[in-house]
N, C-alpha and C positions, 0 to 999 in steps of 0.2 A: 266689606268692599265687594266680595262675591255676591252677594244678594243685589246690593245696586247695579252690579254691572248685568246681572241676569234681569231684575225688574227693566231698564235699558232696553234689553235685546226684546222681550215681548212687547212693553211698548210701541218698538220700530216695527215690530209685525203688524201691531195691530193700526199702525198707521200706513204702511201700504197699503193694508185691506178699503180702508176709510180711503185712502187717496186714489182709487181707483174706482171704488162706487161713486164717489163723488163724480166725478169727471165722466163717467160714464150717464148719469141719469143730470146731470147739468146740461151734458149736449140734447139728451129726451126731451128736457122740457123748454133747451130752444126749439127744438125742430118741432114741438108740440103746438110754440105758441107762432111761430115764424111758418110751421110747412114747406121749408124753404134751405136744402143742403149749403149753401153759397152763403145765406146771409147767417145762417146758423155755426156755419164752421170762423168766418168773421166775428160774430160777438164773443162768441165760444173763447178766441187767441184774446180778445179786448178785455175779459173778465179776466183771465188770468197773467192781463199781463205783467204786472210787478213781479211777478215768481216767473215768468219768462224771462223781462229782462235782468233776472238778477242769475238764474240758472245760465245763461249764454255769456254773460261777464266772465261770471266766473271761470268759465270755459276757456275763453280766451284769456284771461289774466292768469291761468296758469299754467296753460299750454305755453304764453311767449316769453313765461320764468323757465321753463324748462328748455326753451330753444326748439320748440315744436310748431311747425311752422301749422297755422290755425286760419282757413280762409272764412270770411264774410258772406255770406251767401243769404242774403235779404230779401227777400220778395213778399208779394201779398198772400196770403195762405189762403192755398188752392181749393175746393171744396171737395171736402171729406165727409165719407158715411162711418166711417169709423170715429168710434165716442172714445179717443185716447188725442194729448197734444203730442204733438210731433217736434221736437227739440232738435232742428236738422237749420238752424238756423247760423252757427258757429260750426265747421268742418271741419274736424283736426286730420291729420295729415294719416292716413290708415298705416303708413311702414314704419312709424314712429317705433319706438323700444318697447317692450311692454309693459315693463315699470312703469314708465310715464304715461301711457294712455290707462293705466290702472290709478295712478293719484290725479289724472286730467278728468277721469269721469267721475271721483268721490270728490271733487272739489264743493262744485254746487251744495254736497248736502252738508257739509263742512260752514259752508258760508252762508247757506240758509238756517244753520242750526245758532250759527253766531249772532247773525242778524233777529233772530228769534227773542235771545235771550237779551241781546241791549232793548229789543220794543218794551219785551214783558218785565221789567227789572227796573231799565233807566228813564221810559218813558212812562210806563204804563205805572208801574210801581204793584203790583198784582200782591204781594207778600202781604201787606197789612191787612187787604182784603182776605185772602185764604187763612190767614188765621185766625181771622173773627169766625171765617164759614167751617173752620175746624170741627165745632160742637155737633153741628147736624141739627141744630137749633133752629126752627121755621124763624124766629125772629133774626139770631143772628146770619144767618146763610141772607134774607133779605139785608140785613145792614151790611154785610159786605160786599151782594150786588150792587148796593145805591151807591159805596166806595165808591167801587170801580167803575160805575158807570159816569160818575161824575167828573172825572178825569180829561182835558182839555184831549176834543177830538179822538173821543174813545172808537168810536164806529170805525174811523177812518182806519185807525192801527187795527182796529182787530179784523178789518177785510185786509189788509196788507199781509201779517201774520196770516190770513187762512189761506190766499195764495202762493204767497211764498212756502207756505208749509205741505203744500199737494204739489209742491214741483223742484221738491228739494232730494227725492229717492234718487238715485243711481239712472240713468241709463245703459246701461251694461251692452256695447255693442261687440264684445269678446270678453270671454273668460278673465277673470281678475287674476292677475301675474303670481304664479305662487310665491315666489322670493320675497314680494312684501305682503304676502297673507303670513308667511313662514315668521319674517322677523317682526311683525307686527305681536303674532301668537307666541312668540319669545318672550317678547318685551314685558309683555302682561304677565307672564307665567313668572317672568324674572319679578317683578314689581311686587306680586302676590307672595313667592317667597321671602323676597327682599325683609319686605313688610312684616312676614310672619317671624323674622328672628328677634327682634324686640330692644332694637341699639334705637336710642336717640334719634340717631340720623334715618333708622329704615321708620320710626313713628313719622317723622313728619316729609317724607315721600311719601308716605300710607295716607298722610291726611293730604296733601296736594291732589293725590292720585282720587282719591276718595270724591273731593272736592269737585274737580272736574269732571266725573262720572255723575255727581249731582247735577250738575248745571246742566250737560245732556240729555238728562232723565228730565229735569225739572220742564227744557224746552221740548222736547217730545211729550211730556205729559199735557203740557197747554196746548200742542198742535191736538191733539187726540181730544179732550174734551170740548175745544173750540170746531171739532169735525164733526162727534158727536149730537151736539146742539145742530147743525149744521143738516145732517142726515134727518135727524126729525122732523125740522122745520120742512124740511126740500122733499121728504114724503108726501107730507101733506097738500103742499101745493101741488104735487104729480098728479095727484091720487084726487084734489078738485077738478085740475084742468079736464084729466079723462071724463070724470061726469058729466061738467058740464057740454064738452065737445064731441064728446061719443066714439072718441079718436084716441089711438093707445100705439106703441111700438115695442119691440121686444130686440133683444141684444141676441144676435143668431151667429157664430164662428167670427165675431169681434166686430159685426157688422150690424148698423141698424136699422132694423128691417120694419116697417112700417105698416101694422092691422088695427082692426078697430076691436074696441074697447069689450063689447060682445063675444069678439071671436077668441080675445087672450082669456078669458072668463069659463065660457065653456072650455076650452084645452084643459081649463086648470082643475074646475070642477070633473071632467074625463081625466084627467090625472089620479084626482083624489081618488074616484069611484073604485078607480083600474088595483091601485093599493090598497085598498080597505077590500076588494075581493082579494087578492093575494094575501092578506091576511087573515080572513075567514077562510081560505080552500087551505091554509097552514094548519091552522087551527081545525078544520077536518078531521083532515089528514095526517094529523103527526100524531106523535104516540102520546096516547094516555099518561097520566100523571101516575097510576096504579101498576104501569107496566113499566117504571124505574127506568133505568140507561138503553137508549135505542141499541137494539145489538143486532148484527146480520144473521143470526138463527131468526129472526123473526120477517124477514123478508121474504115475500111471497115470489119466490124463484120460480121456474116456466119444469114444469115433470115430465118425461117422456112417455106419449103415448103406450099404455101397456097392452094394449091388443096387438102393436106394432111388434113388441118382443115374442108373442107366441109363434108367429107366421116361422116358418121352415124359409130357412134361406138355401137356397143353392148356389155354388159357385163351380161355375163351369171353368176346367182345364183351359188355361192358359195354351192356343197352339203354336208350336214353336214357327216363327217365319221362316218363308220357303225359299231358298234361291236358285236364281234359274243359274242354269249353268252355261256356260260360254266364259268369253276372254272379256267378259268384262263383270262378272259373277265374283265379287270375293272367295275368296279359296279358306277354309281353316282347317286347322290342324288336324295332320292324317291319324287316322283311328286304325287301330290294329284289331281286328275282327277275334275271337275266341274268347273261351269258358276261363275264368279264374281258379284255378285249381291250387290247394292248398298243401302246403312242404307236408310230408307223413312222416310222424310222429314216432321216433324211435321206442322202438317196446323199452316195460320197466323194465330192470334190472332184477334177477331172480333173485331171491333171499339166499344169501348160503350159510350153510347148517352150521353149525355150533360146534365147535371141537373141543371135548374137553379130556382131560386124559382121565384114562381110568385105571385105577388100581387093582392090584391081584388079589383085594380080597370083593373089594365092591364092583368090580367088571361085568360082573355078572346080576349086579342086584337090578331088576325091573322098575320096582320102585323109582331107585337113582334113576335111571334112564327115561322116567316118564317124566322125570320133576324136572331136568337138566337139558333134556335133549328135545328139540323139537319133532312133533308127530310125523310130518313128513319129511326129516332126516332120518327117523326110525323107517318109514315105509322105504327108502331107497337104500339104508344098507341090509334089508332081508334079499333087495333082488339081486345084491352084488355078487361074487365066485369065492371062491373059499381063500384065493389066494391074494385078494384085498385085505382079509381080516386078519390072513397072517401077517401082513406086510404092515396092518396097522398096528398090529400086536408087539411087532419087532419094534417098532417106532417108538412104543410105549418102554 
């Protein structure tokens, strides 16, 4: 179920893209054959108009189910150089809720997708055919064309389905309302779990849901191949007219701008030329196959002149600015004029001598007194009086 719904979504891409070339190189090759914006923008609305009037039905049929009030606004379509239709034919009410102008503007592709699938199924009957052209079989792919070709008023339904189906996308003239992108992305993600728990009843929701993403698939896969077909054919005719008339135009900021056939030719070829040197001055230019990963060691940085570094520079003294004096001379802070003079340093501390006592039999040993007594404690008690020594002696 997730692959159909994802096959779905590319499809619809790829038929915007188609419904938009289309419509653009359809208005080309009126104005090619016409020369004439007035008459070109008139056939232009007259070719597409079954997918107009089903797109603006729609519009209003479900704008005045929701009670939005939806005015009529008909007139003859103005002439336009812009190669897009203009779908301004039904007006819905712009203050409406935003829910509602969110399912007012997805109605059309809803209703073209329907009407798709009753053409291609109940009128057209297209199934028997596709599955004979299943093989890829030159004969059967021919026997399924002669099928469907054969089919009461084939042409008619498959130009009905091509217009209807280039004018069935969205016009989005505001943002689409989150609360139904929200419960819409709910819904699915519910339907997918539902699905994946494997009760009776989630199989055949799984196969309903299934079913329905077929039939969406199936009608976008016919709008796309039937566009297809479509774009090929509608080259070729572009691509005669300009030979024969010598006359060409080109799509310029959504607008069609009108040169000749010569002139869009050279542009294109000075296009090519302009690429193909941008890619030989790459190819130059770029790093050899031998010299592995571009790395910024290898770029060729700008060096500083080295004669410039020998030169001797001088830099002259900054002089301090001068100011004059008077009463309108800034003043700063007064300066106390003298010599910095520094605190003096109180002298060491003298060493003092060693006292040790001496005994009555070693008092007298020299010996002792050199090893114990410091040199200049000995030199100051030879200069002392006699009555120091006795006073030390008594002490002793």
């Amino acid at each position: 179920m997730l692959g159909v719904a994802v096959t779905a979504a590319v499809l619809f891409w790829m038929l915007r893209w188609m419904e938009r070339w289309l419509q653009q190189h359809l208005f080309k090759v009126g104005w090619l054959v016409t020369r004439d914006f007035r008459l070109t923008t008139v056939l232009y609305y007259v070719f597409f108009l079954p997918g107009v009037l089903l797109h603006e039905f729609a519009l209003w049929l479900v704008a005045g189910f929701l009670n939005v009030r939806a005015d009529r606004h008909t007139q003859f379509p103005q002439p336009q150089e812009t190669p897009e239709l203009r779908m301004n034919f039904v007006r819905v009410h712009p203050r409406a809720p935003s829910w509602k102008l969110t399912l007012i503007q997805f109605a059309p592709a809803l209703a073209g997708l329907i009407v798709i699938e009753i053409l291609a199924n109940a009128v057209l009957d297209i199934t028997p055919a596709l599955h004979m052209m299943r093989t890829g079989a030159v004969t059967d792919v021919s026997a399924g064309l002669t099928l469907l070709t054969s089919r009461p008023n084939f042409w008619l339904w498959m130009y009905v389905i091509f217009t209807v189906g280039n004018t069935l996308t969205p016009r989005l003239s505001a943002p689409p309302d989150r609360r139904v992108v929200t419960v819409l992305g709910v819904a699915l993600v519910a339907v997918f779990l539902f699905a994946s728990t494997g009760d009776p009843s989630a199989a055949s929701v799984a196969a309903a849901v299934t079913a329905a993403i077929n039939t969406v698939t199936a009608a976008i896969g016919v709008i796309v191949v039937i566009d297809a077909i479509a774009i090929f054919a509608l080259a070729i005719i572009e691509n005669t007219i300009e030979r024969i008339t010598g006359s060409s135009a080109s799509i310029r900021n959504g607008r069609l701008v009108a040169r000749k056939r010569s002139e869009i030719l050279a542009e294109r070829e000075q296009e090519r030329q302009r690429v193909e040197r941008a890619k030989q001055e790459a190819r130059e230019h770029g790093p050899s196959p031998l010299e592995g990963i571009p790395s910024i060691y290898r770029m060729p940085f700008p060096l500083p002149d080295a004669s410039a570094a020998k030169r001797p520079v001088i830099v002259a003294p900054e002089e301090p600015p001068s100011l004059e004096s008077g009463a309108g001379a800034p003043r700063g802070p007064s300066v106390i004029e003298g010599a910095r003079t520094a605190p003096a340093m109180p002298p060491p501390p003298r060493p003092q001598p060693l006292r040790l006592p001496y005994g009555s039999e070693g008092a007298e040993d020299e010996d002792g007194a050199d090893e114990s007594v410091p040199a200049d404690h000995l030199a100051r008690s030879d200069d002392q009086p006699d009555g120091d020594d006795d006073s030390e002696d008594d002490a002793g």
